[in-house]
C-alpha positions in Angstrom: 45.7 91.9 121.9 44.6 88.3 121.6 45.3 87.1 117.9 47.8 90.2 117.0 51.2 89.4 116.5 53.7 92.4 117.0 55.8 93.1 114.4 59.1 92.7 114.7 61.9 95.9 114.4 64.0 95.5 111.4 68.1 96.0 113.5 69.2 98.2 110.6 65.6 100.0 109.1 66.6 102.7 107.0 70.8 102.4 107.5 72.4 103.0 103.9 75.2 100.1 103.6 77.8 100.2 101.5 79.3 96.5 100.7 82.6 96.0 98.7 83.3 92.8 96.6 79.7 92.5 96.7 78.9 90.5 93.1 79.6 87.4 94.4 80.3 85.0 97.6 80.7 87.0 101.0 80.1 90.5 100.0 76.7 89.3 98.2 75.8 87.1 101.6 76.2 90.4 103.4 74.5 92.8 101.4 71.4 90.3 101.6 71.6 90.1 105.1 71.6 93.6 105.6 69.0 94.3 103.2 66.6 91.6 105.0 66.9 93.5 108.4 66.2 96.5 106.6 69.2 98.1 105.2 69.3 100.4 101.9 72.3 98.9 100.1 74.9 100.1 97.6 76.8 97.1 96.1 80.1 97.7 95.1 82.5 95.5 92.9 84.5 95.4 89.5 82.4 92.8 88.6 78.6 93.1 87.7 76.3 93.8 90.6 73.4 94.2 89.0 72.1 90.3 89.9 72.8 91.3 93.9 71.0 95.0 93.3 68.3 92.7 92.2 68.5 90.4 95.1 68.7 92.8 97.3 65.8 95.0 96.2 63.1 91.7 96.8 63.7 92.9 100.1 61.7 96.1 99.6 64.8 98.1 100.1 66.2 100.3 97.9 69.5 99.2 96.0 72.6 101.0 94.3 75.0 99.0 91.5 78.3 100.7 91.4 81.3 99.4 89.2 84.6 100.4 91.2 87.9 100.1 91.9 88.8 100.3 95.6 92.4 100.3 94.8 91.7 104.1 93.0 91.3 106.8 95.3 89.1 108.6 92.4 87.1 105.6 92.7 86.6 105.3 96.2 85.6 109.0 96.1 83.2 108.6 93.6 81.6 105.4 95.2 80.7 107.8 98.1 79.5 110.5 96.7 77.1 109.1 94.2 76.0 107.2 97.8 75.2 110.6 99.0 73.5 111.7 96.4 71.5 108.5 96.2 70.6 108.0 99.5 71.9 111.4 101.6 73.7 109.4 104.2 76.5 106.3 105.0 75.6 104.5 108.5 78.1 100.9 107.1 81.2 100.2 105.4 81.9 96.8 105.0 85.0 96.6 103.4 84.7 93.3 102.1 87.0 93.4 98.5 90.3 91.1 98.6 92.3 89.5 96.2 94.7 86.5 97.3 96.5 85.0 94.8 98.8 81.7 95.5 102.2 82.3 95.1 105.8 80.5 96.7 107.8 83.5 98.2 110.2 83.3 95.6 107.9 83.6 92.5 106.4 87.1 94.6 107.3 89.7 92.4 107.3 93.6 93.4 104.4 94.3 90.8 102.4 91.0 92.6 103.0 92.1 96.1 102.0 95.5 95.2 98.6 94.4 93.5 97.5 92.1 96.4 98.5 94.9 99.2 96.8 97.9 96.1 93.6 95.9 96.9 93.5 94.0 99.9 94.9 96.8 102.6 94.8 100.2 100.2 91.6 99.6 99.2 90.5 99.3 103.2 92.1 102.7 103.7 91.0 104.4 100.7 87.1 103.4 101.0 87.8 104.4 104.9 88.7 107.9 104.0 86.1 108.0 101.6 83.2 107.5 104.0 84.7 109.2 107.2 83.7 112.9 106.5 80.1 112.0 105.6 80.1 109.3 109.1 81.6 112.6 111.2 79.0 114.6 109.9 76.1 112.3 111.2 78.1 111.7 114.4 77.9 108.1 113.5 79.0 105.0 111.5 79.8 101.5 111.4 82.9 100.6 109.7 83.4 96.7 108.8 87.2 95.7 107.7 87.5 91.9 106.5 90.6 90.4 108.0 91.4 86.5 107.6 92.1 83.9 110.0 95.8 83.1 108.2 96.8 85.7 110.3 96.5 83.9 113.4 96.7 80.0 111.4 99.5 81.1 108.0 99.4 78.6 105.4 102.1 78.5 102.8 102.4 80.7 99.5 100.3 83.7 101.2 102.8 85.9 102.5 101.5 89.1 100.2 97.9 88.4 101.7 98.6 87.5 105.1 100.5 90.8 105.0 98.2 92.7 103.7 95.5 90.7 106.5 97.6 91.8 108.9 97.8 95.2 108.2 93.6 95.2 108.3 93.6 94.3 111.6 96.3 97.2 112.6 94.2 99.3 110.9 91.1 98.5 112.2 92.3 99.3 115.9 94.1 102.5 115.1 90.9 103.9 113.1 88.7 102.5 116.6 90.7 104.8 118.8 91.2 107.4 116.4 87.1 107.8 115.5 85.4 107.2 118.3 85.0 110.4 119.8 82.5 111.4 116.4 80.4 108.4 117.0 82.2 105.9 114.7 82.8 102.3 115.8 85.3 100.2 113.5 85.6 96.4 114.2 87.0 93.4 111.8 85.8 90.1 110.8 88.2 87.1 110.7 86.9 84.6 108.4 88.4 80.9 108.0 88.6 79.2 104.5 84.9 80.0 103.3 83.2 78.0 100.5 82.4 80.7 97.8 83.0 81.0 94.3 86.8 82.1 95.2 87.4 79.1 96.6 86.2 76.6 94.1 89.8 75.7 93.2 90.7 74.8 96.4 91.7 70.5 96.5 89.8 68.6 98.6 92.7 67.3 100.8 93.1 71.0 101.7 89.4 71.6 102.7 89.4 67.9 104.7 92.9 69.8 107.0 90.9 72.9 107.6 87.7 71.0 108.5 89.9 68.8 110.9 91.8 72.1 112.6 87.9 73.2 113.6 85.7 72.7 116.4 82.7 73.1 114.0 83.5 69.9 111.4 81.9 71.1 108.5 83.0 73.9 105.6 82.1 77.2 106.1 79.9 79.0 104.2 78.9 82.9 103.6 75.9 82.5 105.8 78.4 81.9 108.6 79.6 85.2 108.3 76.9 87.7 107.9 75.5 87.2 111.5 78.5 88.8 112.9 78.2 91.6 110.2 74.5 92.4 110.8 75.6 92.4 114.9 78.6 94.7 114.4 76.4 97.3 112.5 73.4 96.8 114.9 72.6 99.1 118.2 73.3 95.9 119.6 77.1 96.4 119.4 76.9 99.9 120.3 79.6 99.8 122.7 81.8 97.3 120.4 84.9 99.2 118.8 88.7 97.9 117.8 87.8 94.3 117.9 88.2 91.5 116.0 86.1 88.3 115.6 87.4 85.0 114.4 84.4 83.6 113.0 85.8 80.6 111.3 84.3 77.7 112.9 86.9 77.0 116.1 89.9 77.0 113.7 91.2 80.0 115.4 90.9 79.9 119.5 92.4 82.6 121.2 
């Protein structure tokens, strides 16, 4: 009709999200993003969450604050259940929480490679089992794992991470062939060096190298990022499983 505009369909109206490391940086960018195409969000971190449950709920969505530790099995567990109670559903994991400490090989000890692999490829597992049962009840679900482009492009004193990295991206295809027969799709994001408040440390010299390895000569930022996520969890992707997506500016190419 002359002088209506149609409204435009939110990609993920009434999806409950579930966001790890989500106080800060990346996991905040991607519970916002969610949350602005419609998404009920629970925002997960050991840090405060409150300020993104805020954020989030300016969206007119609905918004859950959970302090948890994805390395604890008993808090993994918890962290879906209370999303069930809240919410009665899980449609997205992203599995965004990652710790990477710089550290020369030889100055690795057992108790630090544990801790980095505890959080960065336990915690992927455990909030993966967490969620499943719920996801294979609906006969659907969108699981999210966070990789990292030193994978595919190491740098030096990251071997505990890089590991752990690695492993994210094994799991991620062996979950994709195990779950798709109940409806569940499981992809992974490959970030490059991303300019959050992780990163602030990080010298110059080493930011003007990663700039100069990409096509895209600028830093990367979290709003980079959550396109991808919002695609991956969309109907758009529906036939999308087992992959994953360098997004990291053309510093990757493969």
């Amino acid at each position: 009709m002359k002088g209506s505009k149609k409204e435009m369909t939110k990609r993920l109206e009434g999806k409950v999200a579930i966001v790890t490391g989500a106080a800060r940086g990346i996991g905040r960018a991607y519970c916002l993003a969610m949350a602005r195409e419609g998404a009920h969000i629970v925002a997960v971190d050991l840090l405060e969450t409150a300020p993104t449950k805020s954020a989030v709920e300016r969206f007119g969505v609905k918004a859950l604050a959970l302090k948890a530790d994805v390395s604890l099995e008993e808090d993994t567990l918890r962290m879906a259940q209370e999303t069930i109670a809240a919410f009665g559903r899980i449609d997205i994991l992203i599995s965004n929480a990652a710790i990477s400490p710089e550290q020369p090989l030889d100055e690795i000890t057992f108790a630090d490679w544990r801790k980095v692999l505890s959080v960065d490829l336990d915690g992927v597992f455990l909030c993966a089992k967490a969620v499943i049962p719920q996801m294979k009840k609906q006969k659907s679900g969108r699981i999210i794992n966070i990789a990292s482009s030193t994978v595919f492009m190491s740098f030096p004193n990251l071997t505990h991470y890089i590991t752990a990295k690695a492993g994210v991206i094994g799991m991620t295809r062996a979950l994709a062939t195990e779950l798709g027969d109940y409806g569940i799709l499981v992809n992974a994001i490959s970030p490059g060096l991303t300019q959050t408040e992780r990163t602030v440390t990080v010298p110059d010299e080493i930011w003007a190298m990663q700039v100069a390895m990409q096509s895209v000569k600028r830093r990367e930022v979290p709003e980079d990022l959550v396109g991808t996520a919002v695609f991956l969890a969309s109907d758009e992707a529906a036939f999308i499983t087992g992959q994953t997506l360098s997004v990291c500016g053309g510093f990757v190419k493969r």
